[in-house]
N, C-alpha and C positions, 0 to 999 in steps of 0.2 A: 432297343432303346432309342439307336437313332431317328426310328419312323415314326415314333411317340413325340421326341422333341421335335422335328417337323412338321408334323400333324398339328401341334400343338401353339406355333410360331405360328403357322398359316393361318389358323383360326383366331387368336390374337389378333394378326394383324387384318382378317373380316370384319371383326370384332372395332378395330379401332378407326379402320375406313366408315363404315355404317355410321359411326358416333360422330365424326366428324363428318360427316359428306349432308352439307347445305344445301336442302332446297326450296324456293322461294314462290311462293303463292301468292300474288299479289290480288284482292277482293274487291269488289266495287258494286255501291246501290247498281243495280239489276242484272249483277251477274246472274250466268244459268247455273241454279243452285246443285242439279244433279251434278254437273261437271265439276266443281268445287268439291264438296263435298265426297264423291266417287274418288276422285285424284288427292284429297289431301287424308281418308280413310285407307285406302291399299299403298301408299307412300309412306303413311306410319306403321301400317301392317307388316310392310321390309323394314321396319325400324331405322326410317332414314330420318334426318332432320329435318323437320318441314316447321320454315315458319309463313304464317300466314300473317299475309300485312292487307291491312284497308289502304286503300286510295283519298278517301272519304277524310274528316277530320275525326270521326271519332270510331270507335272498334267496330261499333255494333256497325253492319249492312242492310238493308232492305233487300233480298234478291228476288229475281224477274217474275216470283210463283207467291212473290210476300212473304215468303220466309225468310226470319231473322236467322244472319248468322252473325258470330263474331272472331274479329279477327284476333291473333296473340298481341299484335302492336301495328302500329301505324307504319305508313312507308316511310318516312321520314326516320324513322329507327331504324325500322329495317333496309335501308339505304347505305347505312354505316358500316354493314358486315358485308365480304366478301360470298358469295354462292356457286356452288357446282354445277347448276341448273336452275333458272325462272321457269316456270310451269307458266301460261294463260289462258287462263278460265275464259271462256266467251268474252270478252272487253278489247342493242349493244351488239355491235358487231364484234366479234370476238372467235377462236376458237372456241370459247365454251359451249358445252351444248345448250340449247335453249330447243322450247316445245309450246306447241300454242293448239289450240283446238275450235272449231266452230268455227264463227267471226275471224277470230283473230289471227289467221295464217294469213288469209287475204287483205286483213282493215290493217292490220300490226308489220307483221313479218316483212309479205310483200312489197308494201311503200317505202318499207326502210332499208331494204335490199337486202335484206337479210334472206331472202330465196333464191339469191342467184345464184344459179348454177346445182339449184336443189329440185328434187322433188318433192311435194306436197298434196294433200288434201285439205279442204274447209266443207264448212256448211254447203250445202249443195248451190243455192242459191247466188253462192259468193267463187263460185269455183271459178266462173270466168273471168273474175279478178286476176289468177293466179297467169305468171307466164306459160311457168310448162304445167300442161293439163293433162299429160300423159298417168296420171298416178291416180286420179280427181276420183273417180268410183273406188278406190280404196277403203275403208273404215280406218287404216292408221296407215301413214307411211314412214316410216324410219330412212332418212338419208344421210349419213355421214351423223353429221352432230346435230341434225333436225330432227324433230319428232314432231309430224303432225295428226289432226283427224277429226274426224268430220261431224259431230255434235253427241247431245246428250246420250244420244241409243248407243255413242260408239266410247262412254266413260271412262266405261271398266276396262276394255281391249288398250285404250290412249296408256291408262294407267298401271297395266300389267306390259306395256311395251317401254316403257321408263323405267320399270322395275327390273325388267331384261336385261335393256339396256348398261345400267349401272349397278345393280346386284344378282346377274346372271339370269340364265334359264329355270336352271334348277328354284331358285329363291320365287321365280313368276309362276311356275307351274305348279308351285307349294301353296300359295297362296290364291290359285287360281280353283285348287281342286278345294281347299279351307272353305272359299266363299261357295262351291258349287258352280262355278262358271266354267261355260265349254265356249273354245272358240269359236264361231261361223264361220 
């Protein structure tokens, strides 16, 4: 009976982590829509809370390929609530973890110093941006409370390493075998 009520507490309290644990998609005309899209689809796939805020004034997006997406609310709302993690689709220094992908390890992260003393990956392109370039051939790097990586071919890896990350192995490899993806 006692491994039952344990068993049972543990999961509750999985259960009420996942419900509460905020993460923040911020969207903008020409974002890279696979990267959006990829990370905000395996994000709810862990059943974690993802809101997705425009930048823009109003929901709908243009992104980089002309596909319309839309956001749940504007940053401006969603500026008001507290989050466990910003996610950055191609477009605060804190202990919090934050993750950024493409462009924006190198245009975002880096300028704001938000990589020091980290390792990272970006778009190839943008790698020599970064200080330490030791990681840069990566497809995702995980450093303490960074998570970055290197563009659209690398969505699904960025976004089952976040998932890892904050809802364990087991919950990434469930979900990794769900969609059929093997890692490289």
């Amino acid at each position: 009976m006692e491994f039952l009520i344990t068993s049972n507490v543990k999961v509750l309290g999985e259960i009420l982590y996942l419900l509460f644990f905020q993460i923040l998609v911020p969207i903008a005309n020409g974002s890279e829509e696979m990267e959006a899209v990829m990370i905000i689809d395996i994000l709810r796939r862990a059943n974690a809370n993802v809101v997705v805020a425009s930048v823009e004034d109003k929901l709908e997006i243009l992104a980089s390929r002309r596909i319309k997406l839309v956001a749940d609310v504007l940053i401006d709302e969603a500026a008001k609530l507290s989050y466990d993690l910003i996610v950055l689709p191609k477009q605060k220094e804190s202990n919090r973890p934050y993750s950024a992908i493409s462009a924006s390890p190198a245009l975002v992260l880096e300028p704001h110093g938000l990589l020091k003393g980290k390792k990272a990956t970006a778009f190839p392109v943008m790698c020599n941006k970064l200080s330490d370039q030791s990681e840069i051939e990566n497809r995702v790097v995980v450093d303490g409370n960074v998570i970055t990586s290197r563009g659209p071919g690398t969505s699904t890896e960025f976004a089952l390493a976040i998932v890892e990350k904050f809802f364990g192995r087991n919950k990434a490899l469930e979900l990794a075998k769900i969609m059929l993806f093997t890692r490289t």
